[in-house]
Structure formats: C-alpha cells, structure tokens
C-alpha positions, 0 to 999 in steps of 0.5 A, a space after each residue: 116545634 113551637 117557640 123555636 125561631 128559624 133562620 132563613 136557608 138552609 140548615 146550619 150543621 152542628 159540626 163539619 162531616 169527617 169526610 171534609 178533607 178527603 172531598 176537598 181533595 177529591 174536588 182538586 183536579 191534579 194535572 199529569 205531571 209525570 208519566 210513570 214507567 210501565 213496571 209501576 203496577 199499583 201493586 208496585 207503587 203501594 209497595 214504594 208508597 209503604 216505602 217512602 211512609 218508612 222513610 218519612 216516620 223515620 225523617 220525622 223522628 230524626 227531624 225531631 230529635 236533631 233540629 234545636 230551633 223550635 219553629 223549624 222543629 215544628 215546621 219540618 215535624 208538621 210536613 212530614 206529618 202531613 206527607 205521612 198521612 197523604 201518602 198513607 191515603 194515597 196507599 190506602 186509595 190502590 188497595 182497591 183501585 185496580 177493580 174499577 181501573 181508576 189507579 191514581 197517585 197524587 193524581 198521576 194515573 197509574 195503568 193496571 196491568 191485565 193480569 189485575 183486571 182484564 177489562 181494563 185497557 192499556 192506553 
C-alpha cells in the first residue's frame, strides 16, 4: 500500500467489538458472597431471575410514571434499565451452563444437581 503512512504499534480498530462489555464483565473475578440453598437449581434460579426481569420492567415503569423530579427519574430509570439487562444476561448465561457444570449468577456459583448432568459432583 504505497502513499499510506504507518503508525507504530499495532493496529488501531475502527470501532470497538460488541463483545467489549461482556469480556469486561468476564475479566471481574466476584467473590462468593452468599452461599445459595441447595433447591436453587439453575432451572430454579432462571426462573426467579425472569421473576425479578418482571418486577424490575414493572418498577421502571411505575419509576417513570410516578417520580416528578427529572434527575431521579432518570437516575432510577437508568438503574433498573441496567439490573434489567444484567439479569437478562445473567438468565441468559444458566440457559446452557448446566452442560459444562459452571452455573453462576452474579458470580455466585450455583451447584447443578445431577439429574441435570450426572458428571458434575456435588461439593
């Protein structure tokens, strides 16, 4: 490529992948704060998880709807927006986990029983 000038280093990239914020989010090493009951199955917890999505659309709305001053408005809008699409991620993630027995949520691991997938042992 004849005429074109080269910048030392490497290759600047025209715009950032999609995947930036879900490898940023891998890269985060959460501790184990709470240790979950032995009935949360990743079945269970998904289900809860689509629970909580509900309830959160639902707070949003009624936020949006009920709080008159616009800073908080948007404060409280943009949080639940935020706990929305970290827990849909989250949802997302046990959809598959329990095939290689690494179920966590909001990095807190969740044990897959063996009915799911005998290879995995209990702990």
């Amino acid at each position: 490529m004849a005429g074109e000038a080269t910048r030392p280093g490497p290759p600047a990239p025209d715009r950032y992948p999609r995947s930036v914020p879900t490898e940023f989010l891998d890269r985060i090493d959460l501790p184990e704060l709470v240790q979950l009951p032995a009935w949360a199955d990743p079945q269970t917890v998904r289900a809860a998880v689509g629970v909580a999505i509900v309830l959160s659309i639902i707070g949003l709305v009624l936020a949006a709807r009920i709080i008159r001053r616009l800073v908080v408005r948007a404060l409280v809008v943009m949080l639940l927006a935020a706990l929305s699409i970290g827990l849909w991620e989250q949802r997302v993630n046990l959809a598959d986990c329990a095939a290689d027995c690494s179920c966590a949520v909001f990095g807190q691991p969740v044990k897959v029983p063996t009915d799911l997938n005998p290879n995995c042992t209990a702990a």
